[in-house]
C-alpha positions in Angstrom: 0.0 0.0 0.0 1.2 3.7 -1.0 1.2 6.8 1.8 -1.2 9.7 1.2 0.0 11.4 -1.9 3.0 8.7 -3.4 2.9 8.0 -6.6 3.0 3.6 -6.9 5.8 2.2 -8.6 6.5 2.2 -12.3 8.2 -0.2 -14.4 11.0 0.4 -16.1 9.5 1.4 -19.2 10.3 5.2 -20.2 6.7 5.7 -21.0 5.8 4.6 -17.2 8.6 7.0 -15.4 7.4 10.0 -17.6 3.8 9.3 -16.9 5.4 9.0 -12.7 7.0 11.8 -12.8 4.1 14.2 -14.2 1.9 12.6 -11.5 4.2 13.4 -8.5 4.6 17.2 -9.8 1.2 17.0 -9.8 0.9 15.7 -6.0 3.4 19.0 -5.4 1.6 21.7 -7.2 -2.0 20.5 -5.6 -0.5 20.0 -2.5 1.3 24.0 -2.2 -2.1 25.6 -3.8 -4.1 24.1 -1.0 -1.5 25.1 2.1 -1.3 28.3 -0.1 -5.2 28.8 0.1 -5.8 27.8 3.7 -2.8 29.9 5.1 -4.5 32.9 3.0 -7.7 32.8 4.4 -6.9 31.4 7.9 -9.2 27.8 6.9 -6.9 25.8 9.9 -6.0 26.8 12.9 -4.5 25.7 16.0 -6.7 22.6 17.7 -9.2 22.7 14.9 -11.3 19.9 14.4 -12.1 19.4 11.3 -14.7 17.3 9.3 -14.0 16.4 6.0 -17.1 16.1 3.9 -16.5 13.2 1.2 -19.1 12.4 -1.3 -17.4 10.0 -2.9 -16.3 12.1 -6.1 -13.0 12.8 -7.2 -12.9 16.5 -5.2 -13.7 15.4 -2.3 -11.1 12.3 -2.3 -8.2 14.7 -3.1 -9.0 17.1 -0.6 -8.9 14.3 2.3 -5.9 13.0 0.5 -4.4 16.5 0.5 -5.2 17.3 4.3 -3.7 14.1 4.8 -0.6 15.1 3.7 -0.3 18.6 4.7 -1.1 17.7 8.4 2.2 16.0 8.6 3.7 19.1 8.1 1.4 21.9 9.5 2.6 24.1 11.5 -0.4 23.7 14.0 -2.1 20.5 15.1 -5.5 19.8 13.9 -7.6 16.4 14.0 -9.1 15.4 10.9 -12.4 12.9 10.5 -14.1 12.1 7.3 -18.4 12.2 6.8 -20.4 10.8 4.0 -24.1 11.4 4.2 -26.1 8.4 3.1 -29.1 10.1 1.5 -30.9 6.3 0.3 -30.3 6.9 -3.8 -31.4 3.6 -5.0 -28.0 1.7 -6.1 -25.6 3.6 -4.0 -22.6 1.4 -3.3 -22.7 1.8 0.5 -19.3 -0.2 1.2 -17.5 1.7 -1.2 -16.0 4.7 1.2 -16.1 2.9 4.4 -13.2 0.2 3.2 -11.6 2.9 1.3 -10.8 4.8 4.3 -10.7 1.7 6.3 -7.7 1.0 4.3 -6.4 4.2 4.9 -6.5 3.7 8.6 -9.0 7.7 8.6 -11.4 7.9 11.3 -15.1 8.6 9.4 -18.7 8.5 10.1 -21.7 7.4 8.2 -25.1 10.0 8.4 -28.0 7.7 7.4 -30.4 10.1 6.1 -33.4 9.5 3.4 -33.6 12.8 2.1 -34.1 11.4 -1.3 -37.7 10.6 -1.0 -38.2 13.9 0.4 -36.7 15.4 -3.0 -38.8 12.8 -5.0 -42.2 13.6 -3.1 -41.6 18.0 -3.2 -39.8 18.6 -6.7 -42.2 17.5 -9.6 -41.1 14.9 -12.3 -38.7 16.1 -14.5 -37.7 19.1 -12.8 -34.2 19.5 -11.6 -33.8 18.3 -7.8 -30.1 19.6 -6.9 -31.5 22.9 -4.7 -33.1 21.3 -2.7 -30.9 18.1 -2.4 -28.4 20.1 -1.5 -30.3 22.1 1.5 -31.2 19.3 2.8 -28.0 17.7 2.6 -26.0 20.9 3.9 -28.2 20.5 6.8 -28.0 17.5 8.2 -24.3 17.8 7.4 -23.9 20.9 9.7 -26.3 19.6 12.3 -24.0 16.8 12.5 -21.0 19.3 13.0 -22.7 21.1 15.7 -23.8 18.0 17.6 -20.5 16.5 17.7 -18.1 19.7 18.6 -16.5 20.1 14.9 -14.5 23.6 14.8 -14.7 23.6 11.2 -16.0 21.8 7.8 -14.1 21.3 4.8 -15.6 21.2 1.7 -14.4 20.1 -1.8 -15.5 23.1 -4.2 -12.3 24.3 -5.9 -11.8 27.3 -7.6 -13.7 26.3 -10.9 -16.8 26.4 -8.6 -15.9 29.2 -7.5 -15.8 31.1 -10.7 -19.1 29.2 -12.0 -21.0 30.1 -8.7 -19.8 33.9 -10.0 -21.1 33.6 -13.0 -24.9 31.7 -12.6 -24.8 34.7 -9.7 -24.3 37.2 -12.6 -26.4 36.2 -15.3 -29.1 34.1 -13.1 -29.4 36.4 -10.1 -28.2 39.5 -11.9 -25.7 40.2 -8.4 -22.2 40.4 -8.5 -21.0 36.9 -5.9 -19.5 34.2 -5.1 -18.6 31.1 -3.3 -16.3 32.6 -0.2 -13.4 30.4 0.6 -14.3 30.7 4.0 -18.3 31.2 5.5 -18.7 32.0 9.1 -22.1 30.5 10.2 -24.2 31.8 12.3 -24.0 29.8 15.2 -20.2 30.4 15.1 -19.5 27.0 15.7 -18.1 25.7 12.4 -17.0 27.3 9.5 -17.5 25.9 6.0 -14.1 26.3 4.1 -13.1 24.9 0.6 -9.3 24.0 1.0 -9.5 23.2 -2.5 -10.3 27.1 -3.6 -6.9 28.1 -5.2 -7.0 24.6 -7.3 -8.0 24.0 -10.7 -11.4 21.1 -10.8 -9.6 17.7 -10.5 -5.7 16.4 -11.1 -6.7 14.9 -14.4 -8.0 18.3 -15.8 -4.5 20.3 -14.2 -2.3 18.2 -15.8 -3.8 19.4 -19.2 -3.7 22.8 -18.9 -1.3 24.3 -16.9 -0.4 27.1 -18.5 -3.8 28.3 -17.3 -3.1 27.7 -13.5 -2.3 31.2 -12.8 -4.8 33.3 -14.7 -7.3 31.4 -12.9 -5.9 31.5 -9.5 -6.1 35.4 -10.1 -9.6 35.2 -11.2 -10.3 32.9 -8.4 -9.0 35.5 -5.9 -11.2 38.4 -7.2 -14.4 36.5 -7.5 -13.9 35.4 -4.1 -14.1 39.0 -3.2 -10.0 38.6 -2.3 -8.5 42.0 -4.2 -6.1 42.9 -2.0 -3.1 40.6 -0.4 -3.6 39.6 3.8 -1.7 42.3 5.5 1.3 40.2 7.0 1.4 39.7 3.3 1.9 43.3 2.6 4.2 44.3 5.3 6.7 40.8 5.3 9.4 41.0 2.7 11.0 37.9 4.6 10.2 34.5 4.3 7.3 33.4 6.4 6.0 30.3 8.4 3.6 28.5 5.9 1.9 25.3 5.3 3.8 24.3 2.4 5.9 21.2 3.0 9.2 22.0 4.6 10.7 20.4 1.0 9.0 22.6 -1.0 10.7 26.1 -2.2 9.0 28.7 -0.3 9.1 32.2 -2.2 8.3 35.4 0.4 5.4 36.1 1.4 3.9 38.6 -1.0 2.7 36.1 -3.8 -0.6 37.9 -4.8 -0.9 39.3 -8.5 -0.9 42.9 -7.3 2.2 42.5 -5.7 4.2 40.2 -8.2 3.1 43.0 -10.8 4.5 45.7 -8.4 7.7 44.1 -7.8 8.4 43.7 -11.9 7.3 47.5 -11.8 9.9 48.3 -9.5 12.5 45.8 -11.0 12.4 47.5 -14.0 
């Protein structure tokens, strides 16, 4: 079995060590966007506990995956445990997660909730049943956070959602929003945060269009309602104390676009 994040073994085959090598480079850039976002907006902190909401799609396993890895080298301590809500969908392969993270040796809990013949009996045949799927599903999901002392809730929207939350907003609800990478609720006992919100939809969709990565961190950023860098940002010129792994080159602190286009301005 491979830790969180290693890439298996390839044969010797050139083909095989290429394709190896692209994949850990991968691991790297997904793994220093996500410390990147949650030391931005402040997602972890010290004695968080955090529940990891996993659906069972492709986000949502490469955040744990990610969390997993990045706690090894945090500089705080924070407990992570991993929730899938059971919502009764007719075929839904229940074993599925709980061996997965069995095998992963990742504490996790099951909700048991029928909310899908509450959707089938309110919306009307053939109209779309996500809204309200996903209320329902948000709440017993937070109710479950409250009840059992979570600090904080990680979600697995990245920043593509981000940007297409901004947009239906625009041209659906004719208001200028979007998805914050980090929502205090009103109870103030969890936060919902996307760890995922400076990275690109999935790994398999990076890897194909990198030269894009920075343009939409930047837009990412703005429709997130980010347009200026955090202060310590804006005042540090020295290296700082940040969750990328203590491997991985860590440039100074000011990293947002204003400021890298500043610093060219003044360089030349």
């Amino acid at each position: 079995m491979t830790a969180p994040g290693q890439v298996p073994a390839a044969s010797a085959h050139p083909a095989h060590g290429k394709e190896r090598g692209e994949a850990n480079k991968l691991v790297k850039r997904l793994r220093r966007q996500v410390g990147q976002a949650i030391q931005d907006y402040a997602m972890i902190r010290a004695g968080d506990k955090v529940m990891v909401c996993l659906s069972g799609g492709k986000d949502s396993y490469t955040m744990l995956d990610i969390l997993l890895l990045l706690r090894e080298a945090a500089p705080v301590p924070f407990e992570l445990m991993a929730v899938n809500l059971d919502q009764k969908q007719p075929d839904f392969p229940e074993h599925v997660l709980p061996d997965y993270l069995k095998a992963r040796g990742v504490p996790y809990h099951i909700i048991e909730q029928d909310t899908y013949s509450v959707v089938k009996r309110v919306i009307p045949e053939g109209k779309t049943m996500c809204s309200l799927c996903s209320r329902l599903r948000r709440g017993a999901l937070y109710t479950y956070a409250a009840e059992n002392g979570f600090t904080k809730i990680a979600l697995g929207h990245h920043r593509d959602d981000i940007v297409a939350t901004f947009f239906l907003n625009m041209f659906h609800g004719s208001k200028l929003k979007a998805m914050p990478p980090k929502l205090m609720c009103a109870s103030r006992t969890s936060s919902p945060t996307p760890p995922c919100a400076s990275s690109p939809s999935s790994p398999a969709t990076c890897a194909a269009r990198r030269s894009s990565c920075s343009a939409s961190r930047s837009a990412a950023c703005w429709t997130s309602g980010r347009s200026r860098a955090p202060a310590a940002s804006r005042t540090s010129s020295a290296p700082c104390k940040t969750w990328r792994h203590r491997n991985w080159p860590t440039p100074s602190c000011s990293t947002s676009p204003r400021s890298t286009a500043a610093a060219k301005r003044t360089a030349g």
